[in-house]
N, C-alpha and C positions, 0 to 999 in steps of 0.2 A: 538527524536531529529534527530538522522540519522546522517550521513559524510553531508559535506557541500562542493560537488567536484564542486559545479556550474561554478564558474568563467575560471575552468580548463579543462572541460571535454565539447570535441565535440558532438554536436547534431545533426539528423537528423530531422527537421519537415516534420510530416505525415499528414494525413488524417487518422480516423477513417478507412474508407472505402479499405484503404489503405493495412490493416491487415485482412481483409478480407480471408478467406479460414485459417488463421494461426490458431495454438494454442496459449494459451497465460495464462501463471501458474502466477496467483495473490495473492502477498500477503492479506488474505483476512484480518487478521485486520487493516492494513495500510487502505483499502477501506472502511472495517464499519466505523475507528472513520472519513471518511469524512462524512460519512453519516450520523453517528450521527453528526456531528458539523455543518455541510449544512442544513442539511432539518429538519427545526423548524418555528413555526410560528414567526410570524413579532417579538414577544417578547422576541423570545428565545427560549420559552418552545417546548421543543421536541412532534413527535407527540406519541398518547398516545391511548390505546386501552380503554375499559369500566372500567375497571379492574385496568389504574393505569399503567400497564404496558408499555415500552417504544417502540416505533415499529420504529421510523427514519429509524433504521438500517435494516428491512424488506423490508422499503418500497424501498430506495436505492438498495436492492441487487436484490428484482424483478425487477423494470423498469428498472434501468440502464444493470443487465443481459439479461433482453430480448430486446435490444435495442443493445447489443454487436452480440447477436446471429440469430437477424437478419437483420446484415449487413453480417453474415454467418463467426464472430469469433469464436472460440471455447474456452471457457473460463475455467480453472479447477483454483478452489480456495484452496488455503495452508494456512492452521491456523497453531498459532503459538503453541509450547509444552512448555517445561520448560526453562525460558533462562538463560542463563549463570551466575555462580556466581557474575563478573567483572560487570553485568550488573545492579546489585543492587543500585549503586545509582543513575544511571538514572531514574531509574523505582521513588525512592525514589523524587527526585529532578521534577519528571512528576507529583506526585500527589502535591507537593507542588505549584507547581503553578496552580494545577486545584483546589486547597483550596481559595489562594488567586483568585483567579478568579471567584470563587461561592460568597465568599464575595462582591467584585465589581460588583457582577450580582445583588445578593437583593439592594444592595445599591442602584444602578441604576435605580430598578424595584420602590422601593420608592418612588424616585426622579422623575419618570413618564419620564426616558431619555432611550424612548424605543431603539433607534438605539445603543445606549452604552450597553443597556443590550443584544440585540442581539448579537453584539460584545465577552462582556466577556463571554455570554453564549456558543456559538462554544468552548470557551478553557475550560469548565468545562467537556468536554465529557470522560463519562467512559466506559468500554467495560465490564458487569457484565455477571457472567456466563451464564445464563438464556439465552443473547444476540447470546452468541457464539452457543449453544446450539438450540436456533432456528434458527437461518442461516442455521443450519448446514443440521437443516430436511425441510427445504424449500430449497434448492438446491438441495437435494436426491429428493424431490416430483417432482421438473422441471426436473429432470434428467440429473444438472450438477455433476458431477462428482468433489469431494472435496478430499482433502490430508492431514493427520493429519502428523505434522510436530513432529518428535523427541523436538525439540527445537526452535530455529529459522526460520520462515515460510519465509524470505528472501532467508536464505542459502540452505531449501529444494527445493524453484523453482527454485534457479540457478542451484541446480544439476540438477533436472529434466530437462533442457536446453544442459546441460554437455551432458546427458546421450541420448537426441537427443525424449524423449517424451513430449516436447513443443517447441516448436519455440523461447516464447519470455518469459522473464518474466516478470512483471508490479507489480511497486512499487512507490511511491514518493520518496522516497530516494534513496543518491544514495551507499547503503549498496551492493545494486546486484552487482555492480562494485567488491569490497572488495570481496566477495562470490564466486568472480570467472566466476559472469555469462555471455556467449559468448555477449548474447545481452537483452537487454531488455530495456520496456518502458514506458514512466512517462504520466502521466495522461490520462491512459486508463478509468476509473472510473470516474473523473471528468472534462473532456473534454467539451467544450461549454463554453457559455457565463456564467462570475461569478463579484460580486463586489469584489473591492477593498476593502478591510477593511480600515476603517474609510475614507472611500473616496466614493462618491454619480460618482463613473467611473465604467465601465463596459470595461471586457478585454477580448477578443475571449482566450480558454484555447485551445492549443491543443498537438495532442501525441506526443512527441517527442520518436526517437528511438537512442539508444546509444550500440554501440557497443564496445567491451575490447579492439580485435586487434587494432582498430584504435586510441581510445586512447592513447593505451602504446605508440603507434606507432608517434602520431603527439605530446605527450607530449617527449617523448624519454627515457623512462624509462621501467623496467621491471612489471611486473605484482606484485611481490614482494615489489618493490619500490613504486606504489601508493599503496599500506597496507600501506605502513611506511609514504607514506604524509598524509594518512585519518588517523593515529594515531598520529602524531605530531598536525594537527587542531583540534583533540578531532572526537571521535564513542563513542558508545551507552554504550562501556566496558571503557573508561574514557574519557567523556564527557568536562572536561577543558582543555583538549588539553594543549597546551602550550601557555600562556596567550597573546594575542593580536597578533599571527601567524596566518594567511590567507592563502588559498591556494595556490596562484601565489608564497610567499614567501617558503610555505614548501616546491613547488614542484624545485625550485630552491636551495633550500637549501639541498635538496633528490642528484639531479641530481651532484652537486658540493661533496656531500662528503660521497656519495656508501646509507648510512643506517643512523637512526636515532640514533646509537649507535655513533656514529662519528660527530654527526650534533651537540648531545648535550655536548659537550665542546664548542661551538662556541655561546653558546647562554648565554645571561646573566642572573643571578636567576633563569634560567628553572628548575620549579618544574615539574618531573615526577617517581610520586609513584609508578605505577604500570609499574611494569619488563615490557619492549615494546613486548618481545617473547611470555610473556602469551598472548596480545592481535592477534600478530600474528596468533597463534596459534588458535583462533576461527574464524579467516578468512579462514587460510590456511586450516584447519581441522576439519570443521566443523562436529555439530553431525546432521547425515541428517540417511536417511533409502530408501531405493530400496525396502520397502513391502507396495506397494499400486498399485490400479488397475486405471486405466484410462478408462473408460465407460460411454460414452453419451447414456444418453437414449430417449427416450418420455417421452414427460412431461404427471405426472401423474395430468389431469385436478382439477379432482374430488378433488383428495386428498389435493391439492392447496387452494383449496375453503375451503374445511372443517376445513383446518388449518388458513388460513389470514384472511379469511370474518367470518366463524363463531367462530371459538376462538380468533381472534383479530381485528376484529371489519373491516377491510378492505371493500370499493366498491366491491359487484361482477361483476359488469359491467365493471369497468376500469381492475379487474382482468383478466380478462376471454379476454378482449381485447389484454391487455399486450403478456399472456399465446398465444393469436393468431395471433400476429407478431410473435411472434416466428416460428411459424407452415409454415405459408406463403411467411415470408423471405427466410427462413432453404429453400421452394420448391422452392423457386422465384431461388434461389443461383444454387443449385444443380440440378435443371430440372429434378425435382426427385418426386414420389407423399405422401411417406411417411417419417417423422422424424424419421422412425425406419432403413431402408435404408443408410439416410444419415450421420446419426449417425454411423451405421457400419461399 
């Protein structure tokens, strides 16, 4: 689900091209399940190696990586570790509705109403170990550099951003805010032309970049105080927020009375269970780790092949194409004649 700051938080729109020369630490499962939910056939059905196996999320992290790196971004991906207890029933409340939405996908599938089934199929996406597990050795073969996150892969890139070893971080939600992080930004991964759901319209996506200073700054509040409005609309550690509050209202109702501790005598039957300081408390304190290395390499060709075309069924031709925008962007960028150089 994510904080829902949209209507309250200032953006920058960018270009792609834009972030060029940056780093830029992604949460990487926030980007697989686009990619598992985007890229499927007309029906829905994911794409699928010999075997049965589901590769969407392969195919997403090669073309869309090599297509960030060579407009000459530099991408390092943060997976997620164990998350938080508080986080349990979102997690719980996620697969329920990718149950109901499997349902209304056969249903659909029945009924021959392909465009409904492609619909509810996007919300049945699941990210199964095996998934995370291959990403993780097709980014070591291209020689992106990945980060195993303690727990939270949003709150490890925004420290990595703190600590000044990425520029940006890139997520669709806007959790990086909460997190603490200086800057980062939204639809690095699925930027470009995409439909509307349930709508035959097509919408240019593009990156937006948000930063905290100016936030706090044009909302008027402390960095403290939006935690306490993204916990009054409901995050990922209690999700129902306070029943039918929006952003614009909690961030006025923040500003008017210091903390959410004080806000809630002013509201009527506000139900909230969960002590607001524990959720604090995984913003403000998150479990993150300073033991990882940052190392672009050269992309290993060979071993690329060996893993997507012949264990997973992939084009070698589109591969190898992909794999060499890369090479030719990276020298186009840096006027430089080897990926080993520019990576340095």
């Amino acid at each position: 689900m994510g904080v829902n700051l949209r209507d309250i938080v200032p953006k920058t729109t960018v270009k792609l091209k834009d972030l060029s020369r940056k780093s830029i630490a992604i949460d990487a499962y926030n980007a697989l399940y686009q990619f598992l939910a985007i890229i499927r056939q007309p029906d829905g059905t994911p794409l699928k190696d010999g075997s049965g196996r589901v590769t969407s999320h392969l195919s997403g992290l090669l073309y869309r990586t090599s297509n960030l790196v060579e407009i000459g971004i530099k991408p390092i991906y943060v997976f997620d570790g164990v998350p938080p207890a508080l986080k349990e029933t979102e997690i719980k409340r996620r697969m329920k509705v990718k149950r109901e939405a499997l349902v209304k996908y056969e249903r659909a599938v029945k009924e021959g109403k392909i465009e409904k089934a492609r619909m509810y199929a996007q919300a049945t996406s699941h990210l199964k170990d095996y998934m995370a597990d291959d990403s993780k050795r097709l980014l070591t073969l291209m020689g992106i550099p990945w980060v195993q996150a303690p727990s939270e892969g949003e709150a490890q890139a925004a420290h990595m951003v703190k600590r000044g070893n990425a520029d940006y971080c890139a997520s669709q939600d806007y959790d990086s805010l909460l997190f603490g992080a200086p800057k980062f930004v939204r639809n690095v991964t699925i930027s470009g032309r995409r439909k509307l759901p349930k709508k035959k319209v097509y919408v240019e996506v593009v990156p937006e970049v948000v930063e905290l200073e100016q936030v706090l700054k044009e909302c008027g509040i402390t960095y403290e105080q939006i935690i306490d409005v993204g916990i009054l609309i409901g995050t990922d550690f209690n999700p129902e927020g306070v029943k039918g509050l929006g952003p614009k209202t909690a961030l006025k109702l923040i500003k008017e009375h210091g903390n959410i501790e004080n806000v809630l005598p002013h509201l009527k039957n506000a139900e909230f269970p969960v002590e607001p300081q524990r959720i604090r408390e995984i913003f403000l304190h998150p479990k993150v780790t300073d033991n990882y290395t940052i190392d672009w390499r050269k992309a290993d060709v060979e071993g690329v092949i060996d893993f997507i075309c012949r264990e997973r069924d992939f084009s070698e031709n589109r591969v190898r194409k992909a794999l060499e925008k890369m090479r030719i962007g990276t020298e186009k960028l840096k006027g430089k004649t080897t990926l080993e150089r520019w990576f340095g």
